[in-house]
N, C-alpha and C positions, 0 to 999 in steps of 0.2 A: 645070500643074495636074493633082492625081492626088488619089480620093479613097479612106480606106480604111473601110469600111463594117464594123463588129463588130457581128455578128449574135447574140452569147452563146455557150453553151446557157447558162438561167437556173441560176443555183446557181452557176458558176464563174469568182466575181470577178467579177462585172460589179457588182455595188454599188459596191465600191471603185475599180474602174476609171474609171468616171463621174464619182466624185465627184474623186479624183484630175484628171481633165480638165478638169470645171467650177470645180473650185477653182481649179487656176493657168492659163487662160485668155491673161493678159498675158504669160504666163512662155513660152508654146508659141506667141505670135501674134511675140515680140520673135526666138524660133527661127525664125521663117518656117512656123511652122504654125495652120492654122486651128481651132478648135474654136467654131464657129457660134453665137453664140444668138441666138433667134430671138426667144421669149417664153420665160416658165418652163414647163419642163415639155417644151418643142418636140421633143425626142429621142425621149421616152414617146409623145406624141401624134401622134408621126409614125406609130413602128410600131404606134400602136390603130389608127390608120387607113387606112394599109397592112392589116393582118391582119382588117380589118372586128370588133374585138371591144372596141368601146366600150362597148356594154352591159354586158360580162363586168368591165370596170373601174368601173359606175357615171357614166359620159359618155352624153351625146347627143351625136348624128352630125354636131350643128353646132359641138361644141367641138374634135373633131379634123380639120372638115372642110379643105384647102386648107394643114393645117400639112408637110407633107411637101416639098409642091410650094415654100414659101416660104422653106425648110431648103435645098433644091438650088441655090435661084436664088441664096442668096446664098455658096454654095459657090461656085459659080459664078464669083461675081464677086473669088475669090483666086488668086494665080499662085504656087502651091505647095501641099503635101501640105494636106488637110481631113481632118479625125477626125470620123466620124457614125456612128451605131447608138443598137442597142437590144437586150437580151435577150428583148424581143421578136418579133423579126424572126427569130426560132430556128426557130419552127416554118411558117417561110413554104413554101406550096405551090409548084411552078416558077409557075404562074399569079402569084400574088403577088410572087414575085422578080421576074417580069419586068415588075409593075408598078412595083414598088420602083426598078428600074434605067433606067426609060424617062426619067423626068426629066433622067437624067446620059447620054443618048447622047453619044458621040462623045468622055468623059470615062476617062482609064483609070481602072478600079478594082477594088480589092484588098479582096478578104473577107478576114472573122479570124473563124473559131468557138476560140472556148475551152469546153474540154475538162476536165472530172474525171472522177475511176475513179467507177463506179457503185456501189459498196459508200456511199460517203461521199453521192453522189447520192439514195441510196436513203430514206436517213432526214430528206435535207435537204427532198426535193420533197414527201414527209408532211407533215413539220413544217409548211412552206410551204403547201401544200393545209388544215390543220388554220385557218392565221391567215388563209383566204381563205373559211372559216367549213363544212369540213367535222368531221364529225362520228365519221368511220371511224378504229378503231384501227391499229396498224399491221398487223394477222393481215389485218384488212379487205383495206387496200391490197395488200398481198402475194399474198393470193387473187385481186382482182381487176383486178391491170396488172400484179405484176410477172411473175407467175408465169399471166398471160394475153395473151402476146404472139401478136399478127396478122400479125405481120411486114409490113414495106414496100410491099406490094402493095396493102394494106388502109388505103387512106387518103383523105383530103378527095378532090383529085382522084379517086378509083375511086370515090367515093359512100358508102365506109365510113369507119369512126373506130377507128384503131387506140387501143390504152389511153392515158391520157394520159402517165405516166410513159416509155413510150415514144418518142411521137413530140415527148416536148419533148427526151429524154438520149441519140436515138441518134443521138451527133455523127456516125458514118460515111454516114446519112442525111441529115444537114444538108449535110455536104461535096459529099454527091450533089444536093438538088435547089439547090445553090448554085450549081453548079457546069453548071447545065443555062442558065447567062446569061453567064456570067463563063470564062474557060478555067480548067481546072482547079491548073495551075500559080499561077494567082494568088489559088486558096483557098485559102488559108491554114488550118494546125489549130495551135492555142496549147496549147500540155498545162498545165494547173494543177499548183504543184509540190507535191510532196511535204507528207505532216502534218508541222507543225512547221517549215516554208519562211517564211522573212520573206515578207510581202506584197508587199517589194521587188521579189523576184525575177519574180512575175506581171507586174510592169509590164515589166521588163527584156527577157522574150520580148516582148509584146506590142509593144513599141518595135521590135525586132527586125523583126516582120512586117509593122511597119507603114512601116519604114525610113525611121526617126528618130531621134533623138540619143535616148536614155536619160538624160543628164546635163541634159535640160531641164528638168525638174520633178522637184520634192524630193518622191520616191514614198515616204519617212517620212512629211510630213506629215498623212498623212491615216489615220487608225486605220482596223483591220478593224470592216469591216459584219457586221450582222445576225447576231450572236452566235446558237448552237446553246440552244434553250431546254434546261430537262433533261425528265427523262421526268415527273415529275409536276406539272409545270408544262404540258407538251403534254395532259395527260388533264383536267386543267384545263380550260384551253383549251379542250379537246373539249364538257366538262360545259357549259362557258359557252354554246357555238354550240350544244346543244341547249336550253338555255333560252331561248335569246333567239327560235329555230326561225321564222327572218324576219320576225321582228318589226321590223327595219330597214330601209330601203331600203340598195340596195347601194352608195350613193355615203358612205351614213352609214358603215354597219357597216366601208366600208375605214377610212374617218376614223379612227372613234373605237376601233373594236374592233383593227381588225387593226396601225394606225399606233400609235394613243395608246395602248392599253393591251398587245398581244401583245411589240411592235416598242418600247414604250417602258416597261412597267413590268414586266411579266415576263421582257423580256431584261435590263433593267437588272439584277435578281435574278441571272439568268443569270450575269451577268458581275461579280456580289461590290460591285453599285454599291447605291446608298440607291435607295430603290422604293418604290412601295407596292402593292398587289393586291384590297383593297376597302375600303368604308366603315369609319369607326369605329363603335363603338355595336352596333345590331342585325346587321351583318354579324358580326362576331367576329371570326376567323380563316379569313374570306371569301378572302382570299388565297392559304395559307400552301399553298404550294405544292409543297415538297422545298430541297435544300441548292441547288442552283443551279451545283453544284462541276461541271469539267469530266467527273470520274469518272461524273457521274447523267446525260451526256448521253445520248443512243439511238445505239448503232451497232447495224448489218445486221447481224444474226444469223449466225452461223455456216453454218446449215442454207441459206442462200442463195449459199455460194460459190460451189457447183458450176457453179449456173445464171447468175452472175454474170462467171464465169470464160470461161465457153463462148463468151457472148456477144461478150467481149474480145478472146478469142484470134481471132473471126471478123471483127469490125472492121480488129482490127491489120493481121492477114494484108491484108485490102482496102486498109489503109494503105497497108500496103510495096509493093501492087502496082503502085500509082497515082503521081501528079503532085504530088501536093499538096504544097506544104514543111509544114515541122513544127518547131515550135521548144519544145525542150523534150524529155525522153525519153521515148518511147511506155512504157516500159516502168512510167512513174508511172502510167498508166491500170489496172494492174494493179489490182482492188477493195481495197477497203482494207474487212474485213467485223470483228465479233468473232469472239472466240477460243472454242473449244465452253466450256459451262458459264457467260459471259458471262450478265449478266441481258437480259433479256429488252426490247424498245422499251416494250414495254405493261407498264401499271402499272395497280394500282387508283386510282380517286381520292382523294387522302389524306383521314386521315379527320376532320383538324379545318378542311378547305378546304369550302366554302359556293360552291356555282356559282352556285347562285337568286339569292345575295344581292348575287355580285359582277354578274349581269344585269339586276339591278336599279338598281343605280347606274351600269351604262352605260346604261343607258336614259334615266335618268336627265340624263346629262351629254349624251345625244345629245337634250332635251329632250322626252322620251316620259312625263316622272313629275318627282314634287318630288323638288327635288334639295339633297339634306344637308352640313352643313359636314363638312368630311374626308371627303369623297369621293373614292379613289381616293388617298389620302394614308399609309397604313401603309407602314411598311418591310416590305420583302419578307425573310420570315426566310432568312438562309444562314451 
């Protein structure tokens, strides 16, 4: 029995990875591999409760309390490899890994952080922060975490809080407090491939590190996650989470705001599918977002390579020096930024999109006001 534990970093395929695992379950148990369930959700609510931040998800402390412990036990009870994590468990302190790990003593076990270039990072963890209901453009975030690093000293354990775009993307930091439980030879670093890499080949390393067949599960069937919004679809967004300016509780606003409508009707748009973005009637073109095309998505700016680069070139070097195996080529962690003269992340609010109108109708649907027929039913223009 051996367990291999994938910790994330969030943004680098762990959606699909997951769901790939949960979905063919029978397909990896008939391989002689385990992928656990416990209840729904057991994965997630392990690392909330591991990482102590149920609140930040809209849980109380009794809904993740004991799920971790009951994830182990029945690891436990397999006689061969077990696949468990979370992209939550990314930003674990050694404190917290070494709670993390206490249930599986005496069990060998194999970390996997996966790994993207930070240029692609950059705009994903915005976007990402934007549908978890902040309100900052991207000049915002740029001023304030990318281009305000504390570096590794400056953390939970030391009493401070380095930015947060930091201590969720600096996988050579994860490799490190991973690595303060586990030897370092059996942390693992997964490189995310290439723009334009079939999905497949994510699974393929990851099978690699986890040293298991590849050919167990059909890694087509499961579509890519979490489509890239475009940029005026993010400013949207933005407009929305200042109307709304918590007027939801946080269990709601994931629901409805960030699931049903960020994650389901504006990435729909995203991605050239049928959508819709606000009411009929008195909303208008409460919606209407931009074309949705991959060209309006937000890439990192140009004027971030230098510092994007620097940072890379310092990790790698830590790479080469060390244990760790690495599946996949260091050298795709290179940032991947725009090209000078590229437009810009930030956009105006378009100007026939309605924020008030469309906050009204989720409010609406989260039961905070009367609620109209074609709510949330217009095709999103693209």
């Amino acid at each position: 029995m051996r367990v291999v534990l994938h910790v994330g970093l969030p943004k680098t395929g762990t959606t699909y990875l997951q769901s790939l695992l949960a979905s063919q379950r029978e397909a990896l148990r008939a391989g002689g591999v385990l992928h656990p369930f416990v209840r729904p959700g057991a994965m997630f609510r392990s690392a909330v409760e591991l990482r102590g931040s149920h609140a930040k998800f809209g849980l109380a402390e009794d809904d993740v309390a004991g799920t971790w412990a009951a994830v182990c036990e029945r690891a436990r009870q397999h006689d061969g490899p077990v696949l468990l994590g979370h992209e939550v468990l990314a930003g674990a302190t050694p404190a917290q890994v070494a709670a993390t790990l206490a249930p599986l003593e005496g069990v060998e076990v194999d970390v996997v952080v996966t790994a993207r270039d930070l240029g692609r990072q950059a705009t994903a963890h915005w976007q990402e922060e934007v549908k978890l209901g902040d309100t900052r453009s991207f000049a915002d975030v740029e001023a304030e975490e990318l281009r305000a690093d504390t570096g590794r000293d400056v953390g939970p354990d030391a009493g401070g809080r380095r930015p947060h775009f930091w201590h969720a993307q600096d996988w050579g930091w994860a490799l490190e407090r991973w690595s303060t439980a586990v030897p370092a030879e059996r942390v693992h670093l997964v490189v995310c491939p290439a723009p334009g890499a079939e999905p497949a080949e994510l699974w393929r390393r990851f099978a690699a590190a986890a040293r298991i067949d590849p050919g167990l599960l059909d890694a087509g069937a499961v579509p890519a996650a979490n489509p890239s919004l475009s940029r005026p679809e993010v400013a949207l967004l933005r407009a929305v989470n200042a109307e709304l300016a918590g007027r939801l509780d946080r269990e709601t606003y994931l629901r409805v705001v960030k699931k049903e409508y960020a994650e389901g009707v504006l990435a729909a748009g995203s991605a050239g599918a049928a959508g819709s973005a606000g009411s009929a009637g008195s909303a208008g073109a409460a919606g209407s977002a931009g074309s949705g095309s991959a060209a309006d998505r937000p890439r990192t700016p140009d004027r971030l390579r230098g510092l994007l680069e620097s940072v890379t070139d310092r990790w790698l070097a830590e790479l080469a020096a060390g244990a760790h195996p690495v599946h996949g080529d260091p050298a795709e962690l290179r940032p991947v930024v725009g090209a000078p003269g590229d437009p810009d992340p930030d956009v105006p609010l378009p100007a026939d999109a309605d924020p008030a109108a469309v906050a009204r109708d989720l409010l609406a649907r989260a039961g905070h006001g009367p609620r109209r027929r074609g709510l949330l039913r217009r095709r999103v223009r693209g």
